[in-house]
N, C-alpha and C positions, 0 to 999 in steps of 0.2 A: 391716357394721352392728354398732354397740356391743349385746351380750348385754344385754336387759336384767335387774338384780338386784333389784328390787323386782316383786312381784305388782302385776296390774293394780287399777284401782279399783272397775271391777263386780265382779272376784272379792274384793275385801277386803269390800264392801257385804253379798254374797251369805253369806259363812261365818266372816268374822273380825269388823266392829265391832260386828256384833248383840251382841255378849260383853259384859259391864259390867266383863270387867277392861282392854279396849279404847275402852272411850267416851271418851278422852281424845284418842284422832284425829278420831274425828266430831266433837267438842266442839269441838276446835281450828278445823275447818274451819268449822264453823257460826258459831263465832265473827270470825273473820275475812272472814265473807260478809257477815254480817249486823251486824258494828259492835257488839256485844253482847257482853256473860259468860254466854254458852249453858251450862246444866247440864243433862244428858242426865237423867231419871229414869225411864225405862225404852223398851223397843223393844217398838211392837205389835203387831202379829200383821197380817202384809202379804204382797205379793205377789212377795219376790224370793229365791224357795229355788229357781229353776233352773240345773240347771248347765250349760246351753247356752242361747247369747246369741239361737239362735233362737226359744227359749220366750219364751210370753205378747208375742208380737211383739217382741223382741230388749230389753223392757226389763226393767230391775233397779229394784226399789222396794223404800224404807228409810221405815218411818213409826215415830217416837219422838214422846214425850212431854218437855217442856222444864219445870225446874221453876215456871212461870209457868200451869202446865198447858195452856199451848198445843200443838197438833199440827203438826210439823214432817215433811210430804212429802218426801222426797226421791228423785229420777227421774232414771235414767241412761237415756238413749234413743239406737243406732245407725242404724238405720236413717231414711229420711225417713218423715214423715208428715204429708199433707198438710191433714189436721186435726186438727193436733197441739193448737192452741189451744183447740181445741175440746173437745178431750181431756182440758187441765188443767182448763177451767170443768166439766165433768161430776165430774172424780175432786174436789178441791175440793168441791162439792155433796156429792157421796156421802160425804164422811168428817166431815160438817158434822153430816147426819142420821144414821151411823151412830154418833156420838159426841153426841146430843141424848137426857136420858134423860126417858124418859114422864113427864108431867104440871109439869115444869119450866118456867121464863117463857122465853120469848124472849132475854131477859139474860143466858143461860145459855146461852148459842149459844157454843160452843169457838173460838175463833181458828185459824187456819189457814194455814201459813205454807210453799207451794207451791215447792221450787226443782229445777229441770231441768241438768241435765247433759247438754247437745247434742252429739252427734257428726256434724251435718249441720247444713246452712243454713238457717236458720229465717226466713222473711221476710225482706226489704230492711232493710239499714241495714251500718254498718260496725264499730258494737261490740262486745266479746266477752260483756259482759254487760249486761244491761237488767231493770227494778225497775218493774213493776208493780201498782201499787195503786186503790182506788177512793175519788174525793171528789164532791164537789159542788157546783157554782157556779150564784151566783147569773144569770138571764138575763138578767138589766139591770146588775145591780151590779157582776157576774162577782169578789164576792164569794162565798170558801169556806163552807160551811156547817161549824158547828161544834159543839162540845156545852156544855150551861151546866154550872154547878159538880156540880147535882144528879145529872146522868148521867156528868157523869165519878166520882163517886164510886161512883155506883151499879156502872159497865160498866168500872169500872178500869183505864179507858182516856185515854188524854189528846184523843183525836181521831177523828173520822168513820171515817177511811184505817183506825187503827187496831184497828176491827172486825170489818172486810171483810177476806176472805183477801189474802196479797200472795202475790207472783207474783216467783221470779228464774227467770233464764234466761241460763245460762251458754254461749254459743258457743264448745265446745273450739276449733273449726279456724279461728278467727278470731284466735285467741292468736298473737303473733306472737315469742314466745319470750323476751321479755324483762321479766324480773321486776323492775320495778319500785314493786314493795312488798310486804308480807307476803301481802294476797289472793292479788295474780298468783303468788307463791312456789308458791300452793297449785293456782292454774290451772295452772302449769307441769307440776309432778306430775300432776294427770290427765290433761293432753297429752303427755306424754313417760315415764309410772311413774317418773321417775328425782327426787334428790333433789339439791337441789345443797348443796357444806359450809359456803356463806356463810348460806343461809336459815337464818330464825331465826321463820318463822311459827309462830304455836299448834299443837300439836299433831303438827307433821312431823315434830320429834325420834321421838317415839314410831314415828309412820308407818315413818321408816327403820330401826327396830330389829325391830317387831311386823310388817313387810311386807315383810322378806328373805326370799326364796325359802329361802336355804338356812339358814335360821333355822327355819322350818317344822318343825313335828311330821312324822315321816316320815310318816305316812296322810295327812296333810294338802298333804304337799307333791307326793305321789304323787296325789293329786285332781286338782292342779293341775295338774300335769304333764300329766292324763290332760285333761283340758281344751285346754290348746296343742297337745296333739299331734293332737285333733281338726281344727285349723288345718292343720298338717302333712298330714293324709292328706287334708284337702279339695287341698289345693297335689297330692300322687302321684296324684290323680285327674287335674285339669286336664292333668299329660304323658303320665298312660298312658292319655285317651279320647282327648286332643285330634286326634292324628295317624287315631285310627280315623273321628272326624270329618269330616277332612278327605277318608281315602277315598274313605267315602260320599257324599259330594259332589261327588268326579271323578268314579267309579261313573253318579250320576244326570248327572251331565252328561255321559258319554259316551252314555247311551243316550240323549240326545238329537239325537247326532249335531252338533252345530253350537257353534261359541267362547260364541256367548251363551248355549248347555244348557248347556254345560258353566260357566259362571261361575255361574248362579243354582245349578246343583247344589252347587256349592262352596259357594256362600253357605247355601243352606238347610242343608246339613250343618251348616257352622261354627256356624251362629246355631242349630240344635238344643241341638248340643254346650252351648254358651256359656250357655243357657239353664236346662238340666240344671243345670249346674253353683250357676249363682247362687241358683236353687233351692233344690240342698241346703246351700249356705252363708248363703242371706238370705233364705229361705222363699219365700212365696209373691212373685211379682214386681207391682210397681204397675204400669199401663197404659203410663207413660209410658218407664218400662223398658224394657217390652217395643216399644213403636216404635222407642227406640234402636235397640235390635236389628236390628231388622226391614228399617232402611234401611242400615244399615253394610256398607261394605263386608269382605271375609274379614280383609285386613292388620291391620282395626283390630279385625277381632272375636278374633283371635289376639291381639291385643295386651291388648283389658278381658280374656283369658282367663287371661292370664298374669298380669296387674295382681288376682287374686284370694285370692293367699296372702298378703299386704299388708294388702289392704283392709280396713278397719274399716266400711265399710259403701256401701251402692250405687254413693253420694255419688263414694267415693275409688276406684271402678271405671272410674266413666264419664267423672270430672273430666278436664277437656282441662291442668291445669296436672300431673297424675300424673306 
């Protein structure tokens, strides 16, 4: 497996582009996401200072300020969640009225510009990324509703869509690795941290000089370190319990005296173990995790057990394409 030499991107999120001598990366991406001359003027005060990907449920949150004074979300999520959507309309809401200042009009409602960085499968459909917005149509005409001269001058907006939060949603694992244009350049790097020397998207020059590992401040790089290697010693768990799991499930299955005790003890051991484990690397487990579980047999629970120092999230444990 190629070493890789670039830091991941929830750790660049988390301790590197919050820096204004870095906003030339996030700027670069945002502009390439959003078709725009994104100018960063400043990062506000959000939810992604932890340094493990199991904190605040595995996600990293970036919220800047654009010079258009709109609020630009940014959300890296590994794990599945199965009201994810749900999730954006609340956070969207709350940073609508945490940024509405008392006694001000309505017209004074901040813009809000929502984009998710998925590490899992998010709903039906086949592409990597999808652009959510809100309009309105006519019920007969099915004619859009629009604004007349008076409110676009007033809400400095050209359109309906354009006052209501938007919504991207970037499908890393749907990227099929091939960049064909400056965006995907930049999908490609959070699917893979690597850079490749043809890209020429916004901002990646920077990314590959300001996001070499060994480019790093030494305390910095030592952080990081100290973060992978939490991966590592989740991986020296899985071989130095798994075997004791196994044991204790021939253990209980001999006291049962019979091939069929003896299999379910094997199983319930293995699926303890297995359990344990994804725990302390993916927190608390959703329901439907845990029925995995529950019906697998040991071959295959040895197998998600192994598929653990890999996985970037439940998703890449249980995937039958692993």
């Amino acid at each position: 497996m190629k070493q890789r030499q670039l830091i991941s991107f929830d750790w660049a999120l988390k301790r590197l582009l919050r820096s204004k001598a870095n906003f030339e990366i996030l700027e670069g991406f945002l502009s390439e996401l959003l078709r725009d001359d994104v100018r960063i003027m400043e990062v506000l005060e959000s939810e992604g200072n932890q340094e493990s990907r199991n904190d605040k449920f595995n996600r990293v949150d970036l919220k800047v300020k654009n010079g258009r004074d709109e609020i630009i979300i940014i959300e890296l999520q590994y794990e599945r969640e199965w009201d994810y959507l749900q999730r954006l309309l609340y956070g969207t809401a709350k940073a609508i009225t945490e940024h509405m200042t008392e006694g001000k009009p309505y017209a004074s409602v901040v813009k809000i510009i929502s984009i998710s960085i998925l590490y899992f499968d998010l709903g039906r459909g086949t592409d990597y990324i999808y652009v959510g917005n809100t309009t309105f149509k006519g019920m007969h005409t099915h004619e859009e509703l629009g604004l007349d001269e008076r409110q676009k001058a007033l809400f400095q907006r050209s359109s309906v869509a354009a006052i209501f939060p938007e919504y991207y949603l970037i499908k890393v694992k749907s990227f099929d690795d091939v960049a064909r244009d400056t965006l995907d350049e930049w999908i490609y790097f959070l699917k893979n941290a690597d850079i490749r020397e043809n890209f020429t998207a916004q901002g990646l020059r920077k990314a590959k000089e300001k996001l070499n590992i060994m480019q790093l401040p030494e305390a910095e790089r030592k952080a990081y370190e100290r973060y992978q290697d939490d991966l590592h010693d989740q991986a020296s768990f899985v071989l130095s319990t798994y075997g004791a799991g196994q044991w204790e499930g021939r253990q209980e299955g001999r006291q049962e005296g019979r091939q069929e005790g003896r299999q379910e003890g094997r199983q319930e051991g293995e699926a303890k173990i297995l359990t344990r484990l994804l725990q302390r690397r993916f927190g608390n487990l959703p329901e439907w995790a845990n029925q995995e579980i529950a019906k697998a047999e040991p071959p295959l629970l040895e197998e998600w057990s192994l598929r653990i120092f890999d996985a970037q999230s439940l998703d890449d444990v249980f995937s039958d394409k692993a």
